[in-house]
TORBA-595408 format. One line per 2 residues: their letters; for each residue x, y, z of C-alpha. Coordinates in Angstrom, 2 decimals, decimal comma. Layout:
// TORBA-595408
A> X Y Z  ...
***
This chain:
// TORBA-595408
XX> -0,36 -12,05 29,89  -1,54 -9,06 27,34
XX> 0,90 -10,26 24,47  -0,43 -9,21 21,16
XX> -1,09 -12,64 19,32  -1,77 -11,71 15,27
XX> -1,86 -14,46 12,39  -1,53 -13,45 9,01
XX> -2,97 -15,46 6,17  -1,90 -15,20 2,27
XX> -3,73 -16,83 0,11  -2,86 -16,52 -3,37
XX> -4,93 -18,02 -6,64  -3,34 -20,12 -8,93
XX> -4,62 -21,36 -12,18  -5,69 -24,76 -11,00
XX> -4,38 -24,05 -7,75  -4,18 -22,06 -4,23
XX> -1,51 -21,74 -2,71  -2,11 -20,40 1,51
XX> 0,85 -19,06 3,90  0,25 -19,02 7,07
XX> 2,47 -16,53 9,59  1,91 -16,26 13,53
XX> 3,42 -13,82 15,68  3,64 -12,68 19,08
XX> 4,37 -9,09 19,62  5,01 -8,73 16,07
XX> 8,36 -11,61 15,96  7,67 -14,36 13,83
XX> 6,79 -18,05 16,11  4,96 -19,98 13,80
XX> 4,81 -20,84 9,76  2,97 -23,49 8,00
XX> 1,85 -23,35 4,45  -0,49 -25,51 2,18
XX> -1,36 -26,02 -1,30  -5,08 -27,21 -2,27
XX> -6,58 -27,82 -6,25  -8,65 -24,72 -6,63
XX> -10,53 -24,62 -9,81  -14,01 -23,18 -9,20
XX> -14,95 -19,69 -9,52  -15,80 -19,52 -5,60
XX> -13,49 -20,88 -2,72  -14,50 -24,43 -1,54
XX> -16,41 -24,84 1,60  -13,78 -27,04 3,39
XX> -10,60 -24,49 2,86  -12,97 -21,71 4,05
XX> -13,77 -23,83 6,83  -10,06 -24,16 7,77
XX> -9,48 -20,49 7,38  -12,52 -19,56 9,51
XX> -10,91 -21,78 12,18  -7,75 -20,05 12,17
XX> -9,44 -16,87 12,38  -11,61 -17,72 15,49
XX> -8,42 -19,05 17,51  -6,71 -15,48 17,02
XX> -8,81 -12,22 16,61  -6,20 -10,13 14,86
XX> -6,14 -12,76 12,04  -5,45 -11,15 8,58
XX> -6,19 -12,17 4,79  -4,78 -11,26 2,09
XX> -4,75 -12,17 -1,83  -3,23 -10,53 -4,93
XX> -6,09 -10,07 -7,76  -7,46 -12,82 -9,45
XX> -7,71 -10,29 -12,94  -5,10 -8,15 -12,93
XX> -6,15 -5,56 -15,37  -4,70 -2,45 -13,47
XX> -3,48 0,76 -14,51  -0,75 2,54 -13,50
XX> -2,05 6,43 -13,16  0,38 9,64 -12,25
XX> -0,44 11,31 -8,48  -3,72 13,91 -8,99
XX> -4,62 11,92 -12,54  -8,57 11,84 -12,86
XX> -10,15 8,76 -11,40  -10,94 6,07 -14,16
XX> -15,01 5,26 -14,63  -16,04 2,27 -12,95
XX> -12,63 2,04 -11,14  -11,40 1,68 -7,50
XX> -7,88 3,76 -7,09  -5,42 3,19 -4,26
XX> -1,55 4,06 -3,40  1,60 2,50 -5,19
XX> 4,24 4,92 -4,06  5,11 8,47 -4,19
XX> 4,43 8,85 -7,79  1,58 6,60 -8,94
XX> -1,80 5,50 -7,51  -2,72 2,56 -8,85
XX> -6,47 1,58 -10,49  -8,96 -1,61 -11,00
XX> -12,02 -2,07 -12,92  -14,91 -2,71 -10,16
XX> -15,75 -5,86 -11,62  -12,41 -7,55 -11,19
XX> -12,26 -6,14 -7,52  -15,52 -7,79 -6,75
XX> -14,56 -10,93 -8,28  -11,74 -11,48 -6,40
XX> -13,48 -10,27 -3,19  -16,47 -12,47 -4,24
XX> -14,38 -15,06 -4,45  -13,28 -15,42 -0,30
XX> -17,01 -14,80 0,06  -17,23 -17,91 2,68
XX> -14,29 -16,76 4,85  -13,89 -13,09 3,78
XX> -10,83 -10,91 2,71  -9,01 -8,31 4,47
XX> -6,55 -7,00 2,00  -6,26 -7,10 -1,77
XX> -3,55 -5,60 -3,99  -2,03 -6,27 -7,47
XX> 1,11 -7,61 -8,64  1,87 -4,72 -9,02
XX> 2,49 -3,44 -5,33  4,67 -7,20 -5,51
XX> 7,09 -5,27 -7,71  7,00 -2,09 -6,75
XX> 8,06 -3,11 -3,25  10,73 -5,18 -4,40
XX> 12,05 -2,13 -6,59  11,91 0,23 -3,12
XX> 14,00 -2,74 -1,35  16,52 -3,81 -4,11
XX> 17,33 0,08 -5,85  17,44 -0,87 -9,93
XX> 18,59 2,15 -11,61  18,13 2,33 -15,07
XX> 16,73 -0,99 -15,13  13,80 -2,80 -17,12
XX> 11,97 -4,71 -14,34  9,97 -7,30 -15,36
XX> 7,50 -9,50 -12,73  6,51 -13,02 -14,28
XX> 3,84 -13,92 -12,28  0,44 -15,85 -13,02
XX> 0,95 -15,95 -16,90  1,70 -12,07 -17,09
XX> 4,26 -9,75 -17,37  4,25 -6,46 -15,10
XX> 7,41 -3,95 -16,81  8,45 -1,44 -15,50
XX> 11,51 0,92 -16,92  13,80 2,92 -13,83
XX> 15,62 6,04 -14,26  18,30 6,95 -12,37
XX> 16,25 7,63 -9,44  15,13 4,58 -9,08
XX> 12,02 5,73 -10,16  9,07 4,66 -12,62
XX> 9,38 5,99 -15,48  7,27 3,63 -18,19
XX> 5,31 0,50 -17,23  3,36 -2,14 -19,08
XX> 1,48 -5,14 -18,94  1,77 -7,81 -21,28
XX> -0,45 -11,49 -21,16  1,58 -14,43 -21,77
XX> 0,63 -18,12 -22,55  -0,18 -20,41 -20,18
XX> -0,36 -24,31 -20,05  -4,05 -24,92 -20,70
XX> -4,35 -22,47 -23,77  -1,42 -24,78 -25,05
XX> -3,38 -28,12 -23,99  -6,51 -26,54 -25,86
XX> -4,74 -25,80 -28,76  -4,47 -28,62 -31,80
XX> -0,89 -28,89 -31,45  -0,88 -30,48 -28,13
XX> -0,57 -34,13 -28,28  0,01 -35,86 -24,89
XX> 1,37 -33,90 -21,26  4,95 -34,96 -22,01
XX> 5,65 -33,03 -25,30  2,85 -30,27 -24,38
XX> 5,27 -29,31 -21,46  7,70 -29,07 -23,46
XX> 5,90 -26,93 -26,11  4,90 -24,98 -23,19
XX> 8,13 -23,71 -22,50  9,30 -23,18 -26,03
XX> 6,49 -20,87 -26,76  7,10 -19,31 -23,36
XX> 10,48 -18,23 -23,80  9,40 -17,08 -27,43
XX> 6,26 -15,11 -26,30  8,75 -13,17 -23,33
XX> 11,66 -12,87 -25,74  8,98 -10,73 -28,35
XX> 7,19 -8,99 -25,02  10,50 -7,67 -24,29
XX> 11,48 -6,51 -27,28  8,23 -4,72 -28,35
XX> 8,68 -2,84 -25,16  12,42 -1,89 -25,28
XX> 10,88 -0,38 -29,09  8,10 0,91 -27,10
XX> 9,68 2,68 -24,70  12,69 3,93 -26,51
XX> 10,16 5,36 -29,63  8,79 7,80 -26,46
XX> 12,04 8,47 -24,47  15,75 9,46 -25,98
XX> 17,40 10,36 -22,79  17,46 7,12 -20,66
XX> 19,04 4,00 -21,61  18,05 0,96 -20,08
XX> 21,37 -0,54 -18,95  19,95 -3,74 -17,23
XX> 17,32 -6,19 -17,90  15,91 -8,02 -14,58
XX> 13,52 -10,64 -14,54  11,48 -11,61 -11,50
XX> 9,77 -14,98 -11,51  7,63 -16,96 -8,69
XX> 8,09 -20,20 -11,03  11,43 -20,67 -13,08
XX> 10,57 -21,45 -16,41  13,72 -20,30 -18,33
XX> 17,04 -22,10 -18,61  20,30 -20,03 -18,29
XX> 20,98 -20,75 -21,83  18,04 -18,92 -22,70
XX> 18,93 -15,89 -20,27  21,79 -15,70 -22,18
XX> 20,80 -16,11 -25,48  18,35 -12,96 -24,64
XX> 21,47 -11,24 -23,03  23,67 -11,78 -26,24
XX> 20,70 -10,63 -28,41  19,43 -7,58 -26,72
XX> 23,11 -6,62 -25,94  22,04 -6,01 -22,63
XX> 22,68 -7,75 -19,23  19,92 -9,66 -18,53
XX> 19,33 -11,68 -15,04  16,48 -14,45 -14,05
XX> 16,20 -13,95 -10,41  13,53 -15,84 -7,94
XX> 10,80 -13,56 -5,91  9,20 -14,92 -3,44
XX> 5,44 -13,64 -3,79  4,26 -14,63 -0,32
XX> 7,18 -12,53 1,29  6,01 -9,34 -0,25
XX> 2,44 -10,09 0,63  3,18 -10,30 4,10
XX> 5,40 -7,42 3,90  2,54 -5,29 2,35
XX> 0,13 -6,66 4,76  1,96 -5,82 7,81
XX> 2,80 -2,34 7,09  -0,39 -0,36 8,17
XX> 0,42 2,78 7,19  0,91 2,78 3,93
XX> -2,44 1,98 3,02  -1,87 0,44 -0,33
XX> -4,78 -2,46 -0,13  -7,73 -1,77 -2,58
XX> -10,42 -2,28 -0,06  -10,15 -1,80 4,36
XX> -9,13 -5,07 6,36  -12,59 -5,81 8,82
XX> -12,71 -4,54 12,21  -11,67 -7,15 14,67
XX> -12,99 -8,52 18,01  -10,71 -6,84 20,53
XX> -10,24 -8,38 24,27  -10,25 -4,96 25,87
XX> -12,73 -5,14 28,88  -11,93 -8,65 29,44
XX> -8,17 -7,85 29,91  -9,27 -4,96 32,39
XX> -11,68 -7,24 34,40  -8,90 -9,90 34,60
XX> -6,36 -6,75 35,80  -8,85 -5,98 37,91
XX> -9,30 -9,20 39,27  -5,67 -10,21 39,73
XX> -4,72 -6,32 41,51  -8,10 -7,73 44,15
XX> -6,45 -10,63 45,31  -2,67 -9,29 45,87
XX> -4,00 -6,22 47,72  -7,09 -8,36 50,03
XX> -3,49 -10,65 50,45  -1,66 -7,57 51,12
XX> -3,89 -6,52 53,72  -4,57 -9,52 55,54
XX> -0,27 -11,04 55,36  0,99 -7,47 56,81
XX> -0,96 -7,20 60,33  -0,45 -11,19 60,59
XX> 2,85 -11,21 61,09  2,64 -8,43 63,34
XX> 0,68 -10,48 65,59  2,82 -13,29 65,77
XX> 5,75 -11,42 66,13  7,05 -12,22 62,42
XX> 8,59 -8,66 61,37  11,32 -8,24 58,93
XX> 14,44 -8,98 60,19  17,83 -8,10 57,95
XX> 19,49 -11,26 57,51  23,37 -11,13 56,37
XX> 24,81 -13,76 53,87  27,94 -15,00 53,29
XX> 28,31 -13,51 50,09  31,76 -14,58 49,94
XX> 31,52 -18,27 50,29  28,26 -18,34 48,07
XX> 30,65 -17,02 45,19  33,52 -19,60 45,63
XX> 30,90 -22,47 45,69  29,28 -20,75 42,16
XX> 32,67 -20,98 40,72  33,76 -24,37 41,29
XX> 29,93 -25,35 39,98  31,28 -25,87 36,10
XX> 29,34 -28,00 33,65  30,33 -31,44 33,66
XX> 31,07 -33,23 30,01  29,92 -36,62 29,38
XX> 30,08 -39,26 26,98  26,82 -38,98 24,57
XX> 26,42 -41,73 22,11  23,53 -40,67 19,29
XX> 22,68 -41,66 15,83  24,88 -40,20 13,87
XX> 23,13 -37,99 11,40  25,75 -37,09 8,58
XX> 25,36 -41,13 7,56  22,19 -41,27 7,96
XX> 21,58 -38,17 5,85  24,59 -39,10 2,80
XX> 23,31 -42,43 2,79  19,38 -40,82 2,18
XX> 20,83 -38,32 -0,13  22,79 -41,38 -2,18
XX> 19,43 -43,12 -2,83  17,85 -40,10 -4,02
XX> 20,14 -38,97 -6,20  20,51 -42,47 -7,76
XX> 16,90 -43,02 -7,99  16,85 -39,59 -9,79
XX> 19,96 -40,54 -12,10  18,33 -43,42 -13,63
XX> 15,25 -41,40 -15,31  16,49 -40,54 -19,37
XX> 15,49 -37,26 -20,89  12,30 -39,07 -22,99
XX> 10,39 -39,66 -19,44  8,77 -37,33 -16,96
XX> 8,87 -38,86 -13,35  5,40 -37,37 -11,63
XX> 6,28 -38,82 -7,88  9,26 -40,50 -6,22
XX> 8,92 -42,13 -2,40  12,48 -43,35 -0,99
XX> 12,07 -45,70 1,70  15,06 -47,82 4,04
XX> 14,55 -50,99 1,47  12,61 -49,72 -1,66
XX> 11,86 -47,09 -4,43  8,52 -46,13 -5,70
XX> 8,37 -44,29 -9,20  5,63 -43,06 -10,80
XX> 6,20 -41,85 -14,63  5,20 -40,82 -17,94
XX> 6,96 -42,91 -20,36  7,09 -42,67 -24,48
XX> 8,46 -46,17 -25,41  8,44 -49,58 -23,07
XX> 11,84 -50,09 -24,39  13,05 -47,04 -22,39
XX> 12,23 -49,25 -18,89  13,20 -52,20 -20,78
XX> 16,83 -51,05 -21,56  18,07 -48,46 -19,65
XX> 16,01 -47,91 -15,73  15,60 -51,61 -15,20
XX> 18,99 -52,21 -15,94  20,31 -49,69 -13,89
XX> 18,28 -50,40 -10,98  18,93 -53,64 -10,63
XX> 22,46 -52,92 -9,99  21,59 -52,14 -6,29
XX> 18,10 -53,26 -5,67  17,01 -56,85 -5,75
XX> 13,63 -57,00 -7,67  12,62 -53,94 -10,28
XX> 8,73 -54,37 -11,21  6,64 -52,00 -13,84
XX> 3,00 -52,07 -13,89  1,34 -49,91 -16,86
XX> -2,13 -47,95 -16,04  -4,47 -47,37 -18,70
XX> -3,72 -44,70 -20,16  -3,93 -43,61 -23,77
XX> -1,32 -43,76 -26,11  1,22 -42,51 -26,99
XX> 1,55 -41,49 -22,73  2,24 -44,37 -21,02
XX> 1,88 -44,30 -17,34  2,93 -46,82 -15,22
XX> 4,51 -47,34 -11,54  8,09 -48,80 -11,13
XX> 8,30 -50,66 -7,77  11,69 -51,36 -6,69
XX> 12,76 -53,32 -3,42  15,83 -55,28 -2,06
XX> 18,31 -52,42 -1,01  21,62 -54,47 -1,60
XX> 24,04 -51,97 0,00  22,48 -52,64 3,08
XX> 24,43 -50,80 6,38  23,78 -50,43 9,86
XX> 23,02 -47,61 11,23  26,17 -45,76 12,80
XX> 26,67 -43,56 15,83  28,52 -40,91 16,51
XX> 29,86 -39,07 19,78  28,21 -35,73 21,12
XX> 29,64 -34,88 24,32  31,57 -31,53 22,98
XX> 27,70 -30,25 22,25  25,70 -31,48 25,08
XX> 26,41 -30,52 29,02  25,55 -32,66 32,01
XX> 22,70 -30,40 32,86  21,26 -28,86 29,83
XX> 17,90 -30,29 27,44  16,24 -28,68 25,20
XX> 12,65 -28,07 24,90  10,16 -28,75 22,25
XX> 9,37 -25,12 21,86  13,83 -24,74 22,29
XX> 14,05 -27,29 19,05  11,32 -26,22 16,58
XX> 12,87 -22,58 16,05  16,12 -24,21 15,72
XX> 14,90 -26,18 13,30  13,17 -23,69 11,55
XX> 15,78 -21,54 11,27  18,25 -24,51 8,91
XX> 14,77 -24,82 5,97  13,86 -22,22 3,88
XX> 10,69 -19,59 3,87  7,89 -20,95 3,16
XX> 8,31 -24,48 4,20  6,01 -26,05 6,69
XX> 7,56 -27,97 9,80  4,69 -29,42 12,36
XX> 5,49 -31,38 15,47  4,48 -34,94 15,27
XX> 5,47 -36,93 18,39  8,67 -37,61 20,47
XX> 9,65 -41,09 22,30  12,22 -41,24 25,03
XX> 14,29 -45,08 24,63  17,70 -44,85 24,66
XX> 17,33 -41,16 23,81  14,67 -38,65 23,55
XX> 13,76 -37,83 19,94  11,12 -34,83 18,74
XX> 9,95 -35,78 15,12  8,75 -33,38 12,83
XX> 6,52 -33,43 9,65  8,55 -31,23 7,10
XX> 6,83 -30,06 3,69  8,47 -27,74 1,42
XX> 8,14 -26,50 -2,14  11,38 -26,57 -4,38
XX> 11,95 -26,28 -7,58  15,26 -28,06 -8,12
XX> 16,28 -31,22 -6,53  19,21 -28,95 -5,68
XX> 17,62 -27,20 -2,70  16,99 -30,99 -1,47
XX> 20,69 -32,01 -1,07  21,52 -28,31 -0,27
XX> 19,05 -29,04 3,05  20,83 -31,82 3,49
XX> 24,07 -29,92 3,81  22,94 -27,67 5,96
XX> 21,97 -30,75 8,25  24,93 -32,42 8,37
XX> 26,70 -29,29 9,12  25,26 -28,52 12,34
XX> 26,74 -29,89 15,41  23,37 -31,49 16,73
XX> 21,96 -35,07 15,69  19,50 -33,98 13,17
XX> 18,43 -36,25 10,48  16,01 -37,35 7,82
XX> 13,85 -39,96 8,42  12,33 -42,42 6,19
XX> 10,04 -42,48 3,53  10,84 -39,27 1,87
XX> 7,81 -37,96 -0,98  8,26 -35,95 -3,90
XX> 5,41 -35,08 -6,04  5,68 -32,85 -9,46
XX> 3,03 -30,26 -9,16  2,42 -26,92 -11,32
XX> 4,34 -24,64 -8,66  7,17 -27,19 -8,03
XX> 8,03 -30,43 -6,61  6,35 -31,00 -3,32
XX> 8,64 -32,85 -0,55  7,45 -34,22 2,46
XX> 9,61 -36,78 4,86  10,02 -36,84 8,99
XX> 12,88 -35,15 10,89  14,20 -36,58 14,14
XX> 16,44 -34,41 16,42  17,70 -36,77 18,73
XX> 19,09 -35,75 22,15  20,27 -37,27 25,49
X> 17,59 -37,97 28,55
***
């Protein structure tokens, strides 16, 4: 009844983009995670995502938000350095506070101006509590995040010894510029001049720091990055030219937010979180009210059983014969007949992938929906011939009809949409026997199944009950969304799936949509279960 219900809210700002995290807990353990993605390009956030995050806030008091800067233009300062003009100064660790220009502070406050902010830190804080939780001794330590580069050089210790910040690129400074010709080739001058711009930024600071220190070699070269960019050739084409080990490692940016968040007393945020509604006197009225009513029952029970004669008698049991009947009471197996969700994922996972197959290296696919019977493309294309040769050919070999209609669009991008229907493979649906998982006497609950599920997707991925029927067998579904960045970590999920020893699978259509942090998928899971 007095559980501590707290929701914590990151919201992080993109480019183009923002990116919000949502975490729920109950006594401080984790029961709830969603997370969204909205187009966020004005200088203030948009009345209907406030809206949304004022809602959460008013159905949970203890409801925190927090951000990472918008500018990042701090500076790292030693312990008892003078406070910078015009700056706000706030913890990083032992060693280092850690500074912002006023301006920058208020414009990222200024931005959550409809919906407020409780805690703000830099990038900054991102790496340096990564560095406390993964020890990198003698290490350069670079953070890619939001088209900079936070470095940082380790000593033995573990501890900072140099840092700097370096600006790097990003997409719309290439779009602006006059070599960018359509979104197809200015990707992929994107991440040319990427890995060229990083490749200099690490060698002017090697030069940088070793032209200031003699004594410490850096023995490792670690890069962080919320968005992989780099190939592995490239990692080791900087490895083989640096001569140093070099690794290209994924950080996930919303973890260390919450982590920052939740830790009170560290104080690292650059401004205080808001005071909070508490529920105090209510909780004590309703104590109060509750502790009236057992002792007025109290009271009144006790002398009327006296009057009737009902007093407490001390009843023996036969404790004996209780236990023998317990024993023989074991769970009885039966025969449980439910879809059978390895097929039903491989056969899923065989469409995807061959969907996927079928796009050449001169074409960018923007959003792919798999349904039962048909496949949905929608690309960026070069050259007609490319559909005309090679994907209509190919898809024709297992769908029926293959259809392309062209959007205006401007040359030389062509977009168009590639509808494909006719499945000829077609199968039914198979079943499979369940009865060494389920007992005669045992269902599971909605609340039982969603942290099960949660528990086979990764962080960050959003899982929302939907609905549940009950015909031959009862079935929760569940509206899954999660970010990947590798059509990998699709088929990897479905691995996990068809390794567990409940009837879990995917339901169709499954959605994937290219977007600037990854590609977006979105599809229904059933977990299927007996009545």
């Amino acid at each position: 009844m007095f559980s501590k219900e707290s929701l914590y809210i990151n919201a992080i700002k993109y480019t183009n983009q923002l990116k919000i995290n949502y975490k729920k807990l109950n006594n401080n353990d984790i029961i709830e995670t969603n997370s969204s993605t909205f187009i966020a390009k004005d200088d203030i956030l948009g009345r209907d995502i406030a809206t949304k995050l004022n809602n959460h806030a008013s159905e949970i008091n203890n409801t925190y938000i927090s951000t990472l800067l918008i500018a990042d233009d701090t500076v790292l300062l030693k312990k008892k350095s003078p406070k910078p003009k015009d700056c706000e100064v706030t913890v990083l660790n032992n060693d280092y506070n850690i500074a912002v220009s006023k301006n920058n502070l208020f414009e990222t406050r200024n931005y959550f101006e409809k919906c407020g902010v409780d805690y703000i830190f830099s990038a900054y804080h991102v790496l340096n509590l990564h560095i406390e939780q993964n020890p990198c001794n003698n290490n350069l330590v670079i953070l890619l995040f939001n088209d900079q580069a936070f470095c940082v050089v380790l000593n033995e210790k573990n501890e900072i010894i140099f840092n700097k910040k370096i600006a790097l690129s990003a997409f719309d400074d290439i779009k602006q510029s006059k070599f960018y010709e359509n979104e197809v080739l200015g990707q992929k001058l994107f991440d040319e001049v990427y890995a060229l711009e990083l490749h200099e930024a690490i060698q002017n600071t090697i030069e940088e720091f070793y032209a200031n220190s003699k004594n410490i070699f850096i023995e490792r070269i670690s890069l962080l990055y919320n968005i992989k960019i780099l190939t592995n050739e490239q990692i080791q084409q900087m490895s083989d030219e640096f001569m140093i080990d070099t690794t290209y490692h994924p950080i996930s940016v919303d973890e260390e937010l919450f982590e920052l968040s939740k830790d009170t007393h560290s104080h690292k945020s650059f401004i205080k979180p808001r005071s909070k509604p508490t529920n105090t006197f209510r909780n004590f009225v309703l104590a109060l009210a509750v502790f009236a009513v057992i002792f007025a029952g109290s009271a009144f029970v006790l002398p009327y059983k006296k009057w009737l004669g009902m007093e407490d008698k001390k009843v023996t049991t036969p404790t004996q014969t209780v236990s023998k009947k317990v024993e023989e009471a074991k769970p009885i197996k039966r025969e449980i007949i439910l879809p059978n969700h390895m097929e039903i994922n491989s056969q899923l996972e065989f469409k995807v992938l061959k969907a996927l197959e079928v796009i050449p290296y001169d074409m960018v696919l923007t959003e792919l929906t798999v349904d039962k019977d048909r496949l949905l493309f929608d690309v960026n294309m070069l050259n007609k011939d490319t559909y005309i040769k090679v994907i209509k050919p190919e898809l024709q070999k297992d769908y029926e009809k293959v259809n392309i209609t062209f959007k205006e669009s401007k040359k030389p991008v062509l977009k168009a949409t590639i509808d494909v229907e006719g499945f000829k493979d077609k199968k039914e649906t198979g079943t499979k026997e369940y009865k060494d998982v389920y007992l005669s006497n045992e269902f599971m609950s909605i609340i039982t199944v969603t942290e099960q599920i949660k528990m086979l997707f990764p962080k960050g991925t959003s899982i929302n009950f939907k609905s549940s029927s009950k015909e031959t067998n009862v079935s929760f579904d569940y509206l899954v969304n999660m970010l990947i960045q590798s059509p990998l970590e699709f088929f990897k999920v479905i691995e996990v799936l068809n390794n567990e020893m409940y009837s879990i699978n995917i339901n169709y259509p499954v959605n994937f949509v290219k977007t600037e942090a990854g590609i977006e998928v979105e599809f229904i899971l059933q977990f299927n279960q007996p009545k």
